[in-house]
N, C-alpha and C positions, 0 to 999 in steps of 0.2 A: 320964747315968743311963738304964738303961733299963727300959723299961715294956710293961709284958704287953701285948701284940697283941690282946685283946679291948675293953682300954678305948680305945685307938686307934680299932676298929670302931665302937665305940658312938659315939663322936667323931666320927669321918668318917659315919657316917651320919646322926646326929645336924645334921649340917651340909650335910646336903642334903635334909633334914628329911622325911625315913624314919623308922618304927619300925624299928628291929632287931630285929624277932621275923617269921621265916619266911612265916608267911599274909600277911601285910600286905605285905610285899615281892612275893611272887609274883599278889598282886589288884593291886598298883601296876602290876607287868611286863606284868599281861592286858589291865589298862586303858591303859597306852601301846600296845602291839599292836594295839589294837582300834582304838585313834586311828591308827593309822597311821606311830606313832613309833618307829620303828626303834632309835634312840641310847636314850633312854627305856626299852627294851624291855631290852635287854643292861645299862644300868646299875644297873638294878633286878633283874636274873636274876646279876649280881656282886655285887652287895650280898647276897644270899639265900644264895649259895653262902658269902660270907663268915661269913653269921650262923650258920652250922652249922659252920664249918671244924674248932673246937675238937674238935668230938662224933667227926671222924671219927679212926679209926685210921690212925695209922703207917702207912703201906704202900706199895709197890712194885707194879704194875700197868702193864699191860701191855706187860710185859718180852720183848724179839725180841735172836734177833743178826739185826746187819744188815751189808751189802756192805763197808761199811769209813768210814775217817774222815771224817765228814758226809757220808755217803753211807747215806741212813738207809731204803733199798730192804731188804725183806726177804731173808735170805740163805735160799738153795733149802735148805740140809741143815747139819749141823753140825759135820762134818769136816775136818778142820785139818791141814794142811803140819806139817812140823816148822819149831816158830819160826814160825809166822804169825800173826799179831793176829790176836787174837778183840772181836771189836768189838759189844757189848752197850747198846741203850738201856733205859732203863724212865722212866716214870712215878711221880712221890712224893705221895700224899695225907695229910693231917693234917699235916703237917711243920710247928713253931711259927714264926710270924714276929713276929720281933720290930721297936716300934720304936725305933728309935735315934734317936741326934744327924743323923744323914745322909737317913735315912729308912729304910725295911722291910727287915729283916733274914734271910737265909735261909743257915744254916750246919750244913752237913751234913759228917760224915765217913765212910773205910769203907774197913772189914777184910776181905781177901781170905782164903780158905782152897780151899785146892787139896784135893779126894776122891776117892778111889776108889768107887766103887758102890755097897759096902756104908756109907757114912758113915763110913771112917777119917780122919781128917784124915792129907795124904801132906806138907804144907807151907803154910804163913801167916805175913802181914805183915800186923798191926796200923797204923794210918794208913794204910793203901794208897794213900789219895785223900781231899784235902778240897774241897768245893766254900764256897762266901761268895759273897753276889752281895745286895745294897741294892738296891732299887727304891723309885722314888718315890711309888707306889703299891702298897698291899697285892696281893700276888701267889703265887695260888695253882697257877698254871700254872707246874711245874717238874717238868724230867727231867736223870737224867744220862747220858752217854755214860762207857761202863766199856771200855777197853781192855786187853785182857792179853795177853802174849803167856808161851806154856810155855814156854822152853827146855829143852832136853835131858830133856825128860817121855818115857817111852816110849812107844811105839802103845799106846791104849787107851782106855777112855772113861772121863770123871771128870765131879766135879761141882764147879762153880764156886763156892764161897756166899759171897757176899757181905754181909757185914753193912752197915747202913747207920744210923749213928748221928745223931741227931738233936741237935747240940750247943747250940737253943736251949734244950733241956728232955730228959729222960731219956728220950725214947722210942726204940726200934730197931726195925728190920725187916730181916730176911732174904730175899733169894732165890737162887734154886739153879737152877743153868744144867749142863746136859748136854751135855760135845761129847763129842769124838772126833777124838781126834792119829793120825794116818796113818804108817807107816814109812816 
């Protein structure tokens, strides 16, 4: 059965006996800091982040293409070979975790749509990509690696958009990426 990712928070903080309310979290983190408690310091500034995670928006942030696969150097320009991977990371905030039988739950999916400039859609797949990944700990640090590659696209510059479905709970986010296929 599974159980909304807030009462978990309240649980696991509850059990290292923390309020889960923001001030108290962050006077806990000042006052381990101030002792000189480094571990103290970050586990109380995760707890904090946790107790807002719900509030924040869906979103995608700080989206780059990069050099290529785990090779996560920013790429100089956005210009593409015919048939070259286009190799995209980003950033996901607010994204539901859920817990499970296993433990923390993150399930995301996501639709591709290929544009011309002016926002035509020129071609899309639905599922494009699913990500799933359990942790044993509630975990807010997550990104994905988006690879695409055009084939037989002609020279031109289009827009990438990506939708990004959030399948613990209804939320999505978009984002839109600019290259440029070379002849």
């Amino acid at each position: 059965m599974k159980k909304v990712f807030f009462l978990a928070l309240v649980l696991f903080c509850a059990g290292r006996g923390f309020a889960a309310d923001l001030g108290s979290l962050l006077e806990q983190a000042a006052q381990s800091q101030a002792a000189g408690q480094s571990l103290e310091t970050v586990r109380s500034l995760r707890e904090a982040v946790l107790s807002v995670w719900e509030e924040i928006p869906f979103t995608a942030f700080n989206t780059r293409l990069v050099s290529g696969d785990k090779d996560f150097s920013p790429r100089s320009n956005n210009s593409y070979g015919p048939g070259e991977t286009i190799h995209i990371v980003t950033e996901l905030a607010g994204h539901t975790i859920l817990l499970q039988e296993k433990g923390y739950a993150i399930d995301v999916a996501t639709d591709l749509y290929i544009m011309d400039t002016e926002g035509n859609v020129l071609s899309g797949k639905e599922n494009f990509g699913a990500f799933h990944f359990v942790t044993p700990m509630p975990n807010t640090e997550f990104f994905l690696e988006l690879h695409y590659t055009l084939t037989g696209a002609p020279e031109g510059a289009y827009d990438l958009k990506t939708v990004v479905r959030d399948l613990n709970s209804d939320k999505r986010t978009d984002l839109v990426t600019r290259v440029r296929i070379r002849g």
